[in-house]
Rosetta silent file (secondary structure, phi, psi, omega in degrees, C-alpha in Angstrom):
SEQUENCE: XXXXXXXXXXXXXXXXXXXXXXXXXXXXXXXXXXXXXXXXXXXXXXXXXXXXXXXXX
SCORE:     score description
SCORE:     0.000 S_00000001
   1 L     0.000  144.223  178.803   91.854   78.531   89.695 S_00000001
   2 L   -68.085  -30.012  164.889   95.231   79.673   89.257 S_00000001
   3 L  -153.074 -177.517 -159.783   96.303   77.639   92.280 S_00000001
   4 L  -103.873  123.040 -157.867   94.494   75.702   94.726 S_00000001
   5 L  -101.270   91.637  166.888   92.980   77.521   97.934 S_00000001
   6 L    84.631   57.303  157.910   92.633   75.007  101.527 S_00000001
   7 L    58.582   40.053  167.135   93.125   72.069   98.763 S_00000001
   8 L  -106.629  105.609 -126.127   90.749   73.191   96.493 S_00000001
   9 L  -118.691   -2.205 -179.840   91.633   72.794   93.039 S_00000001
  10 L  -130.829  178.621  168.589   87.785   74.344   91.192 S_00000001
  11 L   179.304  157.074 -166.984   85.800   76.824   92.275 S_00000001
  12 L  -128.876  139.777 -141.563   82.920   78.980   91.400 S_00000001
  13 L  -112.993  165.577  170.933   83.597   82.751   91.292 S_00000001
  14 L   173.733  147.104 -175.319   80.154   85.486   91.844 S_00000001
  15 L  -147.647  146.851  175.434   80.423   89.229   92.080 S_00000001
  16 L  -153.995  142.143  179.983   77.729   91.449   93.365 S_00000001
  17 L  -142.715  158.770 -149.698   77.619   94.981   93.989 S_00000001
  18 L  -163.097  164.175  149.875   74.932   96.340   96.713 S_00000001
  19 L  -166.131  152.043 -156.091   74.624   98.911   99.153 S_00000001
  20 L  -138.167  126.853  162.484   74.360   99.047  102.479 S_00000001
  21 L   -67.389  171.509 -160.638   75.095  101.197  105.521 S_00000001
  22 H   -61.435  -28.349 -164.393   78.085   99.832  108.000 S_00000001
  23 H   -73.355  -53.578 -162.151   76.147   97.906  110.409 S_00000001
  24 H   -83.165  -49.668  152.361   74.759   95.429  107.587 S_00000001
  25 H     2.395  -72.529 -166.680   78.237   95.449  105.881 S_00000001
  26 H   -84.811  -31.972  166.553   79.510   94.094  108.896 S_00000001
  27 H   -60.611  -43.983 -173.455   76.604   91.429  109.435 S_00000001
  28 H   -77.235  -60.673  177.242   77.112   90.183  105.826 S_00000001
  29 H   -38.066  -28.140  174.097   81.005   90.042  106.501 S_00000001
  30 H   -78.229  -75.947 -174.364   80.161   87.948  109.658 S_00000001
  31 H   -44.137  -34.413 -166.547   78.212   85.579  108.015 S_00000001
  32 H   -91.233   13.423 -144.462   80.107   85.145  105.012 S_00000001
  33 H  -106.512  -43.753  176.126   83.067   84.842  107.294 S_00000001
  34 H   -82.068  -25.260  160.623   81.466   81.878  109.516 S_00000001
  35 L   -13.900   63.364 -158.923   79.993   80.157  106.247 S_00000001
  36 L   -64.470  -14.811  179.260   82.201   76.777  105.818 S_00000001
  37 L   -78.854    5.463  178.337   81.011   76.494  102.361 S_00000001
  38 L   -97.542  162.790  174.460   82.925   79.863  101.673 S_00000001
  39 L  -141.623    1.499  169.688   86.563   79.358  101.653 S_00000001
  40 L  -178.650  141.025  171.480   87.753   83.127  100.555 S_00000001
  41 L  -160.978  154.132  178.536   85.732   86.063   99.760 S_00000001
  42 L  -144.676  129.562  157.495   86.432   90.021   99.463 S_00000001
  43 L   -90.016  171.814  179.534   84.387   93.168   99.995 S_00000001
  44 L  -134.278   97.998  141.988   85.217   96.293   98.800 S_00000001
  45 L   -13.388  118.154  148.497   84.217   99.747   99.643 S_00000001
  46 L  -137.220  108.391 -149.820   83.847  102.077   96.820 S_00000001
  47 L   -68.378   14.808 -160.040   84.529  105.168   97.997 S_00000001
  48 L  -129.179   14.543  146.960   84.143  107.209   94.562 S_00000001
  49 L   -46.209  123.176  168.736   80.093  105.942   94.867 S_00000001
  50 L  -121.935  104.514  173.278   77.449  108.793   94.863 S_00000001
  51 H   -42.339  -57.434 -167.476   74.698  107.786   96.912 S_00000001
  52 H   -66.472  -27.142 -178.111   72.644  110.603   95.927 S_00000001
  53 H   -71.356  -50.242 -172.460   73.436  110.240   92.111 S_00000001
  54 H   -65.193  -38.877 -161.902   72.290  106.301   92.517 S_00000001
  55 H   -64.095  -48.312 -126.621   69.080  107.282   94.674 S_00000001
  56 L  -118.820   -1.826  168.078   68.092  109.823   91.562 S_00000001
  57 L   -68.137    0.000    0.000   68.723  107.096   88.882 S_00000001
């Protein structure tokens, strides 16, 4: 890590991309939020996503 986060000086990185409608969004955001073994995490929206183009894939 470029610098150490709540005196943590390693860390192991993980990217996932999903979808979901808002309700489970915000249930995963809860969870990861109370999680003590997380210590920083970030979703993202991505607003330039076409549902219907992924559904037809």
């Amino acid at each position: 890590m470029a610098y150490p986060i709540k005196k943590n000086n390693e860390g192991i990185y993980f990217s996932a991309k999903f979808q979901v409608d808002g309700d489970k969004a915000r249930s995963i955001d809860s969870s990861l939020m109370v999680d003590q073994k997380i210590i920083r995490y970030l979703m993202i929206k991505d607003s330039n996503s076409n549902t219907s183009k992924l559904e037809q894939d």
